[in-house]
N, C-alpha and C positions, 0 to 999 in steps of 0.2 A: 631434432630439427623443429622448433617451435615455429611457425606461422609471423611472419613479420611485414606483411604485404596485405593493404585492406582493399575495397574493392573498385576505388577509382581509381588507385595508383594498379591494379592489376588492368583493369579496363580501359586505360590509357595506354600500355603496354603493349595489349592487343591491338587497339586500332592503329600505334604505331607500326606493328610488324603488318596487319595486312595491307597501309601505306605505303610501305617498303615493296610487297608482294605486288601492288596496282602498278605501282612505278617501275620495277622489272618488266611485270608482263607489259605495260603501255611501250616497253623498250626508251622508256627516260631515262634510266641506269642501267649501264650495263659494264663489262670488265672488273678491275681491282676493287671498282667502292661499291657495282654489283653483289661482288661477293664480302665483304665487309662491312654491307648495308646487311645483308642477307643472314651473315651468323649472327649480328645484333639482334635482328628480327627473332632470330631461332631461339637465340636466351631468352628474350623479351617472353615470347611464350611458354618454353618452359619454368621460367620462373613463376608468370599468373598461375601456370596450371598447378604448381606445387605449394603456391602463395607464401616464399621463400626466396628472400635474394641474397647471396652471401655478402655481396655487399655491404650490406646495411648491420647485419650480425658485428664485426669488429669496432664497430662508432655506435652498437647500442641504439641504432635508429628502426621505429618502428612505424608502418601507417596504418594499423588495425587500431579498430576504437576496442579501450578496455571496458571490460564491467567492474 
């Protein structure tokens, strides 16, 4: 599993999910898209944390800077 995620697109990712997380807790989402905002949020993080989206792996798309 090669690295395919550089560090704005992981850093953006993050702020998304704890978006998601303010918005739950504020009770501005809540039910179906509650929880469908929430597993988004959940990938979103595991994927910064492992700096890997499979996504991106099939279309060859990369956002880390090469040397």
């Amino acid at each position: 599993m090669q690295k395919n995620m550089g560090t704005i697109d992981r850093t953006i990712r993050i702020l998304l999910a704890v978006a998601v997380a303010l918005l739950w807790w504020s009770g501005q989402i809540s039910g179906t898209l509650a929880i469908v905002l929430g597993v988004f949020a959940g990938v979103f993080v595991l994927t910064s944390m492992v700096s890997f989206c499979p996504l991106y792996a099939p279309f060859g798309l990369s956002t880390c800077k090469r040397n």
